[in-house]
Residue, then its C-alpha position, 0 to 999 in steps of 0.5 A: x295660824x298666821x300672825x293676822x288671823x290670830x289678832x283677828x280672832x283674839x280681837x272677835x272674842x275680846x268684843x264678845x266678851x265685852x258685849x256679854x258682860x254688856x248686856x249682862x249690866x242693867x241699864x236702867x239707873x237707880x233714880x228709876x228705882x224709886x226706892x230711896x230714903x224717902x220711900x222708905x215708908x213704901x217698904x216698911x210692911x205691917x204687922x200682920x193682923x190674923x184678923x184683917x185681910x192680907x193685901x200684897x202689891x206689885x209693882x214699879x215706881x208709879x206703885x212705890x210712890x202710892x203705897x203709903x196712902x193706899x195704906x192709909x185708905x185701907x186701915x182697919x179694913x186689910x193689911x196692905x203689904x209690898x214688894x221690897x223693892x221695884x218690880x221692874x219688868x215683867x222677866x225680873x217679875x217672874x224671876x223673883x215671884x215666888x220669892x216674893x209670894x213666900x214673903x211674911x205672912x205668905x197668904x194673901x186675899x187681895x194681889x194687885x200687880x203690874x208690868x209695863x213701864x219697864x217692858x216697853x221702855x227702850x234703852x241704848x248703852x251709848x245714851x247719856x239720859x238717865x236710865x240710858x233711855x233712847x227710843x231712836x236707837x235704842x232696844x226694847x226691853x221686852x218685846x211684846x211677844x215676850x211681854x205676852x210669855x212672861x205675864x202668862x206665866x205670871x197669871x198662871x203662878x198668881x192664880x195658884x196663890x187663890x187669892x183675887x187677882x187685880x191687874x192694874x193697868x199700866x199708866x200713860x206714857x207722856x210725850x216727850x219721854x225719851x226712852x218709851x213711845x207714845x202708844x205703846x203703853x195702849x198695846x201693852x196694856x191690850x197684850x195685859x188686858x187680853x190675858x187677864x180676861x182670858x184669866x177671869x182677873x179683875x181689871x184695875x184701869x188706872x191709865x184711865x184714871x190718870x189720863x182724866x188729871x193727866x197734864x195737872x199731877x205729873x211731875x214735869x214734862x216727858x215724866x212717867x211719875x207723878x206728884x205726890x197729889x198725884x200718887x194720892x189721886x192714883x191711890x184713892x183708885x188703887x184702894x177703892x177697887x181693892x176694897x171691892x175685892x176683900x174678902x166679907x168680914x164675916x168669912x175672914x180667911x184663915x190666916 
């Protein structure tokens, strides 16, 4: 082997490696997490109450930032519990579910879930906005052919935990945000509402609900997040419809 011919392929295996190791990095920042000191009351689950139904939620940010009041809407009603942590996109959710079902007490009423942001959002490593975000050049997270194949795994291992299923819609994607582009969070949220009718779950419309006081809760201009008015405004959603689907407090569950 000549001299050229070796430097060549010395030179070929040398990006490859670089480009796994690349693409083996998360991308995404750890300000999109959402999961700092002032979150910390988000994560810190109840005491279980045998007495009360169990709530888990499921989620990115967006559910972070409206655990608390959610709690708060539903006290002395459910014990409402989260993830530890950002739910991400929906492979990193399937990845960790069972893990996540498993968490203390481990039985659950009420399961209120959501993918979306993160799947449709558009990431190039060469990009200098935070989470490396870039709709031009950047690519997809999830395709929504895979979008589709991971929440249809997901319904099937949420539907064998028996407990009522609600799909919170994925809420809007602003203009002006540099890494998700406008529409995509409606053809997302189809790819979703699809499977989830075909499933029998029920269907929480929080992007609905969002768009009604779009432009005065979110947080600035381009921003997927909101206000804490608007977490609140997002929460008293988020609680009502929990509260329609808890178990009659005459036929408690076992816990």
């Amino acid at each position: 082997m000549n001299m050229k011919r070796t430097i060549l392929l010395m030179a070929a295996a040398w990006a490859c490696t670089g480009l796994s190791a690349f693409a083996g990095k998360e991308l995404a920042s750890e300000e999109e997490l959402y999961t700092g000191k002032e979150y910390a009351a988000a994560f810190a689950n109840p005491a279980d109450n045998p007495s009360l139904p169990n709530v888990l939620l499921i989620g990115d940010s967006i559910s972070n930032a409206y655990t608390v009041d959610v709690r708060k809407l539903l006290h002395g009603k459910a014990d409402v519990f989260r993830i530890p942590g950002n739910g991400k996109n929906s492979a990193y959710g399937l990845k960790n579910l069972n893990k996540w079902l498993r968490m203390k007490p481990g039985k659950w009423d009420v399961i209120h879930f959501n993918w979306g942001l993160w799947d449709l959002c558009y990431r190039n490593p060469e990009s200098k906005v935070q989470g490396y975000r870039d709709k031009v050049n950047g690519t997809i997270t999830a395709t929504p052919e895979a979008y589709r194949a991971n929440m249809e795994k997901i319904v099937a291992r949420l539907k064998k935990t028996g407990a009522t299923l609600i799909w919170c819609t994925t809420t809007p994607v602003p203009e002006f945000e540099a890494g998700r582009k406008l529409g995509d969070d409606i053809k997302y949220n189809r790819i979703a509402g699809e499977i989830m009718k075909a499933n029998g779950v029920l269907i929480n419309d929080l992007h609905a609900h969002a768009l009604v006081k779009h432009s005065e809760i979110q947080i600035k201009k381009g921003d997927v997040h909101y206000t804490k008015e608007g977490s609140a405004y997002l929460a008293g959603k988020v609680a009502r419809e929990i509260a329609k689907a808890l178990p009659d407090p005459d036929e408690k569950s076992n816990h």
